[in-house]
Backbone bond lengths (Angstrom), bond angles and torsions (degrees), N, CA, C in turn:
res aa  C-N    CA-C-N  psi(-1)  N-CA   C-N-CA  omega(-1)  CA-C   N-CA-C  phi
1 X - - - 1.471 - - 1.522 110.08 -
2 X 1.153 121.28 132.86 1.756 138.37 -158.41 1.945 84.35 -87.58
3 X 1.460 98.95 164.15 1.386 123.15 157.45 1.373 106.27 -40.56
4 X 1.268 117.21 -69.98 1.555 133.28 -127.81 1.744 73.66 -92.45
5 X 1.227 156.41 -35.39 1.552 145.92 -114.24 2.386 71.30 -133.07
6 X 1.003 107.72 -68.31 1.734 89.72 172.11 1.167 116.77 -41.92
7 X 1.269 120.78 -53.72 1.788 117.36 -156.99 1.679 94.45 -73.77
8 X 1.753 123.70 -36.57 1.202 99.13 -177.96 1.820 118.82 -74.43
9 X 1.002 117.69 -24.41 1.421 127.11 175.99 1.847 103.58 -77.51
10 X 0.984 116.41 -14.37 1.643 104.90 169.91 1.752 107.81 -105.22
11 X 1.313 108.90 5.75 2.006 121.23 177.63 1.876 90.76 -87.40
12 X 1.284 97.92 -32.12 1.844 102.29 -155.10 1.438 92.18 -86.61
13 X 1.442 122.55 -42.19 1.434 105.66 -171.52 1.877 112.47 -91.49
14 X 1.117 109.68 -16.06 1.630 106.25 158.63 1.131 117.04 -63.89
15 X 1.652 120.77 -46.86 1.817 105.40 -178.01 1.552 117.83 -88.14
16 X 1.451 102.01 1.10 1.477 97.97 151.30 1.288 137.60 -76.20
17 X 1.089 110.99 -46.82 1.332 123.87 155.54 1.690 114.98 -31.26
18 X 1.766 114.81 -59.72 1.183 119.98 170.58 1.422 133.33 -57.46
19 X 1.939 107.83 -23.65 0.708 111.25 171.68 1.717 119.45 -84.61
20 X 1.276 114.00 -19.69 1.760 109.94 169.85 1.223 113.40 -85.03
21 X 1.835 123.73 -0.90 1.126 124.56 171.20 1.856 115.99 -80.58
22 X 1.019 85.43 -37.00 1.346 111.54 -166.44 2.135 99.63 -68.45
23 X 1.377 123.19 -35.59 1.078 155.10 -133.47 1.628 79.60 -95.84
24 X 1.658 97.96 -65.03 1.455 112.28 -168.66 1.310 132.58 -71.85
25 X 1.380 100.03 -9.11 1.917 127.25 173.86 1.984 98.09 -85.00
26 X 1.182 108.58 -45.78 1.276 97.15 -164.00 1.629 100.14 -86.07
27 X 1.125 130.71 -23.10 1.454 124.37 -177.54 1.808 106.28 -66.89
28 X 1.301 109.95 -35.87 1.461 135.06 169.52 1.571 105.90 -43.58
29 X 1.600 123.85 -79.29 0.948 149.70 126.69 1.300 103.83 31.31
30 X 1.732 106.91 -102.08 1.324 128.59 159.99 1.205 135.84 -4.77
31 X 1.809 100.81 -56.88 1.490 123.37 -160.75 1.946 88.33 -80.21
32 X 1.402 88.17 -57.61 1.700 87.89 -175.19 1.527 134.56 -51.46
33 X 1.579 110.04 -16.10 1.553 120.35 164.46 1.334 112.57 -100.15
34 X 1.530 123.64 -9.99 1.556 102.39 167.36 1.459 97.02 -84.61
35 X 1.402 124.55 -69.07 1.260 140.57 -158.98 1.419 130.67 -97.12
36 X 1.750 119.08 27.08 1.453 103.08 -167.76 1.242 118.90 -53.95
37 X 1.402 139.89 -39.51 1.315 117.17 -166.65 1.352 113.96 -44.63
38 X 1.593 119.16 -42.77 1.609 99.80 -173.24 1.319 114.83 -92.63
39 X 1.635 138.77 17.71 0.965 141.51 127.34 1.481 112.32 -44.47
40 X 0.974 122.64 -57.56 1.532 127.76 -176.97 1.328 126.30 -51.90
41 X 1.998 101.59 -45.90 1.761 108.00 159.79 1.230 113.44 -47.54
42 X 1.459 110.76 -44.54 1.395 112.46 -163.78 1.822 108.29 -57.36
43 X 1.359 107.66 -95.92 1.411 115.66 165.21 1.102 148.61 -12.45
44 X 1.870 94.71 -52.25 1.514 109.34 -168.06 1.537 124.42 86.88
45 X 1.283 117.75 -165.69 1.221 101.11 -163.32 1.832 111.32 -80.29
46 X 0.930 109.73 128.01 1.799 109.99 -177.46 1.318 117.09 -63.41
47 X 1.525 104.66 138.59 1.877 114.08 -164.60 1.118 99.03 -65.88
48 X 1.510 96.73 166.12 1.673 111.62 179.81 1.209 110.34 -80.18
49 X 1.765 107.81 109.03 1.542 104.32 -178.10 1.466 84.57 -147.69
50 X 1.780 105.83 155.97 1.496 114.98 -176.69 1.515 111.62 -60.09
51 X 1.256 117.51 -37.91 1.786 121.87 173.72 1.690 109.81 -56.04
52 X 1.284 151.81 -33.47 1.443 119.43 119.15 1.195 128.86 9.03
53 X 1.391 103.91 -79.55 1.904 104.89 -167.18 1.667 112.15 -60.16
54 X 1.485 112.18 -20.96 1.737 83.32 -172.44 1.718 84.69 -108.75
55 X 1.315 122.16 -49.52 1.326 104.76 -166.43 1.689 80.57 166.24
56 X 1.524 98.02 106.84 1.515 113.97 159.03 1.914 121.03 -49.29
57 X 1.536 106.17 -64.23 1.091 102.68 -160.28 1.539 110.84 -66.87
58 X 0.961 118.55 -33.19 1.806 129.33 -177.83 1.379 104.74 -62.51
59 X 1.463 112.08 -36.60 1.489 112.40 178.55 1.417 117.75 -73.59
60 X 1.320 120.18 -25.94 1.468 131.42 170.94 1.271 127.35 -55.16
61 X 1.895 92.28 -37.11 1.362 111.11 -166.04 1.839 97.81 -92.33
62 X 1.071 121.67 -15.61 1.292 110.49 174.90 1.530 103.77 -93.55
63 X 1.066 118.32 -54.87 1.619 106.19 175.25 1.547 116.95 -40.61
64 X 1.167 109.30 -41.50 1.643 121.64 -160.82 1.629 108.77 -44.61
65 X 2.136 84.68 -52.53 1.515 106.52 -166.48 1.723 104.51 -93.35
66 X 1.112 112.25 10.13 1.596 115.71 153.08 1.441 127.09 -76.72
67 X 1.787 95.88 -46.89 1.185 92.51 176.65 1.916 120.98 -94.64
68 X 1.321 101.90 -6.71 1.934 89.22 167.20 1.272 114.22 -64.73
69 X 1.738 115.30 -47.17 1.808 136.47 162.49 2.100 93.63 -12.25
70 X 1.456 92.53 -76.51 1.328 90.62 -174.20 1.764 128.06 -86.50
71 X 1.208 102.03 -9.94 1.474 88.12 157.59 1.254 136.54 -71.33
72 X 1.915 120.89 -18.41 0.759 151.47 -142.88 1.784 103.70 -113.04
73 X 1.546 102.65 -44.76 1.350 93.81 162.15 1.339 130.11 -100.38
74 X 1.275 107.65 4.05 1.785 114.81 165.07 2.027 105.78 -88.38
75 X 1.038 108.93 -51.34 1.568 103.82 173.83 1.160 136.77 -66.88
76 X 1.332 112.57 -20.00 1.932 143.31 155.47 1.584 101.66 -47.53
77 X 1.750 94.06 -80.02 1.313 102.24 -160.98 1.021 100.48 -32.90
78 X 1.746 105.62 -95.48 1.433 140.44 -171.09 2.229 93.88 -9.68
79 X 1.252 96.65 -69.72 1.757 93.34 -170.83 1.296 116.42 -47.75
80 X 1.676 124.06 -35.27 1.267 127.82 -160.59 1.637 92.29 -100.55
81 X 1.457 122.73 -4.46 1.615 105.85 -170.68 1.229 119.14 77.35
82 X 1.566 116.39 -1.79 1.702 114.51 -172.30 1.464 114.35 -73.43
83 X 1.500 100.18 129.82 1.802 98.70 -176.63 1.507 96.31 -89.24
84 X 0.968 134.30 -43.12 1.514 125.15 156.28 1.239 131.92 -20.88
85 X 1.689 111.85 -46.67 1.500 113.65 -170.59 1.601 94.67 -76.18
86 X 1.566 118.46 -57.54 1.065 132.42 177.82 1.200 117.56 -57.74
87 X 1.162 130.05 -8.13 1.789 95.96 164.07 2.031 89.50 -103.69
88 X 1.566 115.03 -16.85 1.778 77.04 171.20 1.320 122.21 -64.95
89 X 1.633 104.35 -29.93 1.740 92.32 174.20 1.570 116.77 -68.56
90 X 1.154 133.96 -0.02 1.460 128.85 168.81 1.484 101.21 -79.02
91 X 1.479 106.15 -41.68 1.946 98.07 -167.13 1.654 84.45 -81.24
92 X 0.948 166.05 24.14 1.476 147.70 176.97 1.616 99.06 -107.41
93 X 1.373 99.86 -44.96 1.254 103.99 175.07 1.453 117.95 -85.11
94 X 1.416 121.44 -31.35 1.906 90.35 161.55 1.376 108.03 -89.18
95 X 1.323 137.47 12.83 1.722 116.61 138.02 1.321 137.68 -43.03
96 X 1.776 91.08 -57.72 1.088 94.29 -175.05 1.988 125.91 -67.23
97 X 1.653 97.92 -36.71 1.305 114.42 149.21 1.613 142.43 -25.25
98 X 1.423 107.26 -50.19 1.346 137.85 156.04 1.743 123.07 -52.13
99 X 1.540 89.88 -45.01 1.185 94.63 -178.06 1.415 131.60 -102.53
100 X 1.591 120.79 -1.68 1.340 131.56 148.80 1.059 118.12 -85.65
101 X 1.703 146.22 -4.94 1.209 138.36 138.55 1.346 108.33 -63.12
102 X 1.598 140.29 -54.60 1.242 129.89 171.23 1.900 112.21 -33.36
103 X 1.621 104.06 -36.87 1.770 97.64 -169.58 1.545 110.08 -88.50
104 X 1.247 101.37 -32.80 1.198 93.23 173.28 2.019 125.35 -74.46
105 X 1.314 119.39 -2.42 1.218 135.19 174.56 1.754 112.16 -70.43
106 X 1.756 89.45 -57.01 1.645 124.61 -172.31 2.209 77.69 -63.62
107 X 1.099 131.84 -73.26 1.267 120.65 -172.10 1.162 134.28 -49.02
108 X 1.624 102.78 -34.46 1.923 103.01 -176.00 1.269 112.51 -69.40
109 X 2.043 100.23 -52.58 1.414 120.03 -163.30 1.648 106.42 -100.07
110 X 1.240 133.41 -8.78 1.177 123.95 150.22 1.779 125.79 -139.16
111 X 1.151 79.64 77.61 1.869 120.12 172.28 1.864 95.74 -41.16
112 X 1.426 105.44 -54.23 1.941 90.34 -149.96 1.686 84.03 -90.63
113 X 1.374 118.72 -12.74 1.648 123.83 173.02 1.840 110.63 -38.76
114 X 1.487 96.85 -65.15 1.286 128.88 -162.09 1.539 105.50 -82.08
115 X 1.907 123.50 -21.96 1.575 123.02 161.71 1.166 106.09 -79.73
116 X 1.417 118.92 -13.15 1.809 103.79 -173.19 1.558 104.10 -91.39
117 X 1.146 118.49 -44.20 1.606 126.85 161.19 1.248 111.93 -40.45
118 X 1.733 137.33 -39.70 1.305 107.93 -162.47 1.722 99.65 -110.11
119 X 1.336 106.20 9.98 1.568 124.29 -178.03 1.391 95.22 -74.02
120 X 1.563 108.59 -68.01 1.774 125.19 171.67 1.712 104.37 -34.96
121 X 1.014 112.52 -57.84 1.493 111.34 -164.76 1.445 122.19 -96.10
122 X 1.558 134.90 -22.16 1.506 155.83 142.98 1.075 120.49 -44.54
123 X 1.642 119.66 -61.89 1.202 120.06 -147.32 2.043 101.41 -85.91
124 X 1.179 113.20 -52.20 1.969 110.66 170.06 1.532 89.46 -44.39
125 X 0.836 140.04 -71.75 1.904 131.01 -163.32 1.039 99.10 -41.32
126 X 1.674 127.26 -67.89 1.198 118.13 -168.59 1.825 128.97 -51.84
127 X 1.482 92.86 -42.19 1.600 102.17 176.78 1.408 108.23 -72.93
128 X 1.142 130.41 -38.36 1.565 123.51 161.03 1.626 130.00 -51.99
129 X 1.372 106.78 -19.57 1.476 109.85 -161.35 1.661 109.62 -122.93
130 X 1.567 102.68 -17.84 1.566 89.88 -169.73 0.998 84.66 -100.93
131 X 1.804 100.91 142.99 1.684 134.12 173.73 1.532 99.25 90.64
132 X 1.653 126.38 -39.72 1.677 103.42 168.88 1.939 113.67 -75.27
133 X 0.947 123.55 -45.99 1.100 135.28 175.60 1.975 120.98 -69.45
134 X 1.137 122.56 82.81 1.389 132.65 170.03 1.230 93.33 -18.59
135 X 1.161 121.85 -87.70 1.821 136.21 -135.54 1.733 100.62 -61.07
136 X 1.884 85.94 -45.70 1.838 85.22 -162.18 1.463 111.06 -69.22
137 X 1.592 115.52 -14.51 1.364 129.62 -169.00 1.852 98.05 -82.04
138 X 1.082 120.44 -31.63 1.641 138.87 -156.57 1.722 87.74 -78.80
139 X 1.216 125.57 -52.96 1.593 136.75 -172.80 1.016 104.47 -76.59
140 X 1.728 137.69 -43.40 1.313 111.28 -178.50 1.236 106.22 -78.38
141 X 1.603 137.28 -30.63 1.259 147.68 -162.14 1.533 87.27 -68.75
142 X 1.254 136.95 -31.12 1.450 126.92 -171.47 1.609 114.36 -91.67
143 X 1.441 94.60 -34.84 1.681 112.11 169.85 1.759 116.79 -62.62
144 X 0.944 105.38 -35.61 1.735 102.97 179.32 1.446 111.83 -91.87
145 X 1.463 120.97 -24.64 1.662 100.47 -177.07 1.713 72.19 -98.33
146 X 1.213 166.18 -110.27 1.293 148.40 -121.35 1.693 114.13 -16.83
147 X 1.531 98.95 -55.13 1.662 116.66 -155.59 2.087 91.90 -84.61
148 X 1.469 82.19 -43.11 2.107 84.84 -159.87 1.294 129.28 107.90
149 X 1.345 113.08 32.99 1.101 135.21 -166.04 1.164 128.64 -119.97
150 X 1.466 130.49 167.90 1.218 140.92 165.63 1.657 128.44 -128.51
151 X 1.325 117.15 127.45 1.424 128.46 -167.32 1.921 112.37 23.90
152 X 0.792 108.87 -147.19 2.122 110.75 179.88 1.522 99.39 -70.19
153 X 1.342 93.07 -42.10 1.830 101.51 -160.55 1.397 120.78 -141.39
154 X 1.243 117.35 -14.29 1.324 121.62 178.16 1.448 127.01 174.28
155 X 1.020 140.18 124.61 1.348 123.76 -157.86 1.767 106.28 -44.50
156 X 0.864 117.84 -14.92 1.837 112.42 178.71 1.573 113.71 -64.14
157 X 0.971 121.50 -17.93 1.684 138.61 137.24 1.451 114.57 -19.94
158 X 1.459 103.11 -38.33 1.946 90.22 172.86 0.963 125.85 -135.28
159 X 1.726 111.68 43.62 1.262 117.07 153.31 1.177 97.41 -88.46
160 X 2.075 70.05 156.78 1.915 102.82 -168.76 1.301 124.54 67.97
161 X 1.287 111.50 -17.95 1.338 124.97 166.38 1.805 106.38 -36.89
162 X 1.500 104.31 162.52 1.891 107.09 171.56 1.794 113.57 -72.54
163 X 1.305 107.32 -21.28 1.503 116.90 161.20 0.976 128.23 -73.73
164 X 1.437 135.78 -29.78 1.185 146.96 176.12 1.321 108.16 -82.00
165 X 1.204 117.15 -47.45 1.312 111.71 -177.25 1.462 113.66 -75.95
166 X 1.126 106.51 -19.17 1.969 102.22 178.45 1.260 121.44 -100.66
167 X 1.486 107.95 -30.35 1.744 113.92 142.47 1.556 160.70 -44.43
168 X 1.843 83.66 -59.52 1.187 127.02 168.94 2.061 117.37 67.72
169 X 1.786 75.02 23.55 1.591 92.50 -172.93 1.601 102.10 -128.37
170 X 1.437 138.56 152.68 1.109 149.48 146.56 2.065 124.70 -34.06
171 X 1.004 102.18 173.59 1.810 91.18 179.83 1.559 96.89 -119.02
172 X 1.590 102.61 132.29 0.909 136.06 -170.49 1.585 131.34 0.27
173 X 1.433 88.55 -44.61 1.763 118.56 -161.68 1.513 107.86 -84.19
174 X 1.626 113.74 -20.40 1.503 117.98 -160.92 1.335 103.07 -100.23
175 X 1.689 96.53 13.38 1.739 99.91 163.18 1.716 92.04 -131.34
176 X 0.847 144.81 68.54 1.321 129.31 -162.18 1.544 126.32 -18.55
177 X 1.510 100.33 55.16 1.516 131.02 152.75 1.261 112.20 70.83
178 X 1.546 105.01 54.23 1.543 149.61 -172.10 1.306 98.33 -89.16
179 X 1.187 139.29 147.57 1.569 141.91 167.38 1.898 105.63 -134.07
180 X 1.498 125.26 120.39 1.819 104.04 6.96 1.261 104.99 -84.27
181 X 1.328 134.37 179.93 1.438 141.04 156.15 1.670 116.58 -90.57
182 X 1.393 112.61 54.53 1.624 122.19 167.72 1.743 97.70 -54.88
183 X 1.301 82.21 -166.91 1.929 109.64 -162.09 1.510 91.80 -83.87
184 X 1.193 117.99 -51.08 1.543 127.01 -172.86 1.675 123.51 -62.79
185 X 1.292 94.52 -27.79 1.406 110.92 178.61 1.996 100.79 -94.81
186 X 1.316 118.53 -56.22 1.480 114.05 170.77 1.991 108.22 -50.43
187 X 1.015 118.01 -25.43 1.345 111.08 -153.57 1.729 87.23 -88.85
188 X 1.820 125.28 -23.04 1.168 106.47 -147.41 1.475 86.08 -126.76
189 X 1.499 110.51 31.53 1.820 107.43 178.17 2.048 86.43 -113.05
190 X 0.930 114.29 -21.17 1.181 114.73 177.64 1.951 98.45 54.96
191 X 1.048 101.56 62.96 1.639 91.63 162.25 1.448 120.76 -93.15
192 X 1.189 112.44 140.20 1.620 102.54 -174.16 2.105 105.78 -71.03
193 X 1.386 77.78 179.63 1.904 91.75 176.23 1.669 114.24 -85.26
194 X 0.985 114.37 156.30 1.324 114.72 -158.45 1.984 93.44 -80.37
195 X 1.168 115.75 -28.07 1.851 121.45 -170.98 1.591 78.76 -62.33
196 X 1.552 131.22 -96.41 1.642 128.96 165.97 1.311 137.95 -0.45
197 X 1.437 107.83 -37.22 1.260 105.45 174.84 1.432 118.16 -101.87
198 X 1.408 125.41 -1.60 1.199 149.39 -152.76 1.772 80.19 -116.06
199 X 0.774 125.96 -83.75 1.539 125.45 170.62 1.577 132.51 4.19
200 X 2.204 76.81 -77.10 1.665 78.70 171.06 1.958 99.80 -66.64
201 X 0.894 128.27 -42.44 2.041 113.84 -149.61 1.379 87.20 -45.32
202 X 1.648 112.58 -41.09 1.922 110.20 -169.06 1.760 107.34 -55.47
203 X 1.240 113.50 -33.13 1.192 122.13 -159.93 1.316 97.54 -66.52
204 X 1.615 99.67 -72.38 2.065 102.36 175.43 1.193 128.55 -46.94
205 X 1.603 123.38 -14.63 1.499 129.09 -178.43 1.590 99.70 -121.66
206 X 1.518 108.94 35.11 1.923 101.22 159.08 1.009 125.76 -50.57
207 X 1.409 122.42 -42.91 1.261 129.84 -174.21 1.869 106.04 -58.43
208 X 1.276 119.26 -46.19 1.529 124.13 -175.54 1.618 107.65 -64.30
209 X 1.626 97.72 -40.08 1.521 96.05 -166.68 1.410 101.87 -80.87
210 X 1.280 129.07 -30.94 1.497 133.34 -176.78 1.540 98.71 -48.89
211 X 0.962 109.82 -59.60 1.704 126.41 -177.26 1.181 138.99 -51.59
212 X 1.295 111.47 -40.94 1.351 154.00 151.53 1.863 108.24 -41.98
213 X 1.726 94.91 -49.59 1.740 96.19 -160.64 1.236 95.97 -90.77
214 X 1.856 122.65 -27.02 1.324 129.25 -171.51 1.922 100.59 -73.73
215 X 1.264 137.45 -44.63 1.441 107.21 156.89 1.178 125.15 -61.50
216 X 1.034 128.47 -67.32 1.421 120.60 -179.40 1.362 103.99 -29.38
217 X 1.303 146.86 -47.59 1.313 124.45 -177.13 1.470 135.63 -63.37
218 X 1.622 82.65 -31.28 1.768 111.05 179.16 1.433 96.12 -78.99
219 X 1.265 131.14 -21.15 1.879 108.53 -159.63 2.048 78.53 -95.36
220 X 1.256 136.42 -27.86 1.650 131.58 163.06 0.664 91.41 -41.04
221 X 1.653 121.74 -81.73 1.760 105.75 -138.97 1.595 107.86 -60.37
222 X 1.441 121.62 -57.14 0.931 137.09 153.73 2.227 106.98 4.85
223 X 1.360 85.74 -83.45 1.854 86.99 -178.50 1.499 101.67 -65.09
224 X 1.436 133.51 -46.76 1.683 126.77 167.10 1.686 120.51 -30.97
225 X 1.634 99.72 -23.90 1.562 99.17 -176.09 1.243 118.28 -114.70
226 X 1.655 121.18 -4.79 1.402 129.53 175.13 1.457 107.76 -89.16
227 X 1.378 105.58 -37.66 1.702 115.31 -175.13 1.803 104.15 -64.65
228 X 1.454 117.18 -39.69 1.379 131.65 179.65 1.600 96.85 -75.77
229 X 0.579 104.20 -43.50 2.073 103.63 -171.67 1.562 95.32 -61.50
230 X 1.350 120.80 -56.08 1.329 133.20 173.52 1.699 120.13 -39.21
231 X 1.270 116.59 -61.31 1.476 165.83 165.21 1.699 81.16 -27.74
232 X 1.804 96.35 -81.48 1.967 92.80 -146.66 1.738 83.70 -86.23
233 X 1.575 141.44 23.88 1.349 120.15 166.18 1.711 108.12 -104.33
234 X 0.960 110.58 1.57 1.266 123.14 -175.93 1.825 112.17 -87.15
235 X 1.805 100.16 -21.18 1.537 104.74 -170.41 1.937 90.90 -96.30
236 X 1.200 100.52 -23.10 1.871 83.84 165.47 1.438 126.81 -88.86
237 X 1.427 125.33 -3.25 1.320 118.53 168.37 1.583 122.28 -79.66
């Protein structure tokens, strides 16, 4: 077996892999926007992770279908020899590349950048959805006593909310699960916001997340240079 005849048979069985990964995120995904509650029996309450705060299942479903996109055109190509397929999976993948160094920049070095953005875009969902919506109410209710938190930023997050207004009390946690949970009692439990507290856990586990982001970058470049190796060996045969 030649160089070029391994590296393409080890291109085909990595983006396969990505591609049943990818397969298995979005069916996940799926399950979790028709049906979370019985996702929820199943599992239990979901770990404290920032995908909580905006919306797990939607996020599944976009990752999912990011990554079949590219399993699909790295395991295609590579099998069929297409320099076409293969260099879109090179530009898909230094997009995507491009653009988690862009987030992670926008995150280190502009922290209150990236709270005012998800304030703008989090916080109307939240006041619209918690207390009308079961499921979405079931995830944050699991997301704040997991993590220790309160709403994005502060229990003021759910005023006007469908809970607030039919209550006329706060959720549970933004008093550390004080009854009742009035304004006076949320205002004087001082719980932090769940974006803050989610922050620091990232902060204390740099070392994991550093690590974490440092393959993922390396297993890109990595496919950016097999798909190209592939790419310009294909113009000498």
């Amino acid at each position: 077996m030649g160089c070029f005849t391994f590296i393409k048979v080890m291109m085909i069985l990595f983006n396969l892999a990505i591609f049943l990964g990818g397969g298995a995120l979005l069916g996940v995904g799926i399950w979790v926007t028709v049906d979370g509650q019985s996702f929820l029996k199943i599992f239990g309450t979901l770990s404290s992770s920032v995908l909580q705060v905006v919306n797990v299942s939607y996020f599944l479903i976009v990752i999912g279908a990011i990554l079949v996109i590219i399993g699909f055109l790295g395991c295609y190509g590579a099998q069929k020899e297409s320099k076409c397929l293969l260099m879109m999976f090179f530009s898909v993948v230094l997009i995507i590349f491009i653009a988690e160094i862009a987030a992670a920049v926008v995150v280190l070095v502009y922290t209150s950048l990236a709270e005012t953005f998800l304030t703008a875009v989090v916080t109307p969902i939240l006041k619209e959805n918690y207390g009308a919506n079961d499921d979405f109410t079931r995830i944050w209710n699991a997301t704040m006593s997991e993590v220790g938190c309160c709403g994005l930023n502060n229990y003021t997050d759910f005023e006007n909310s469908p809970w607030y207004t039919q209550h006329k009390t706060y959720p549970p946690p933004c008093c550390d699960n004080k009854y009742p949970c009035n304004e006076s009692l949320a205002a004087g439990s001082h719980v932090q916001g769940c974006f803050d507290q989610i922050l620091e856990d990232i902060k204390m586990n740099a070392d994991v997340v550093g690590g974490v982001a440092a393959g993922i970058a390396a297993l890109e470049i990595a496919a950016m240079a097999v798909s190209m190796y592939l790419y310009c060996h294909l113009d000498q045969k």
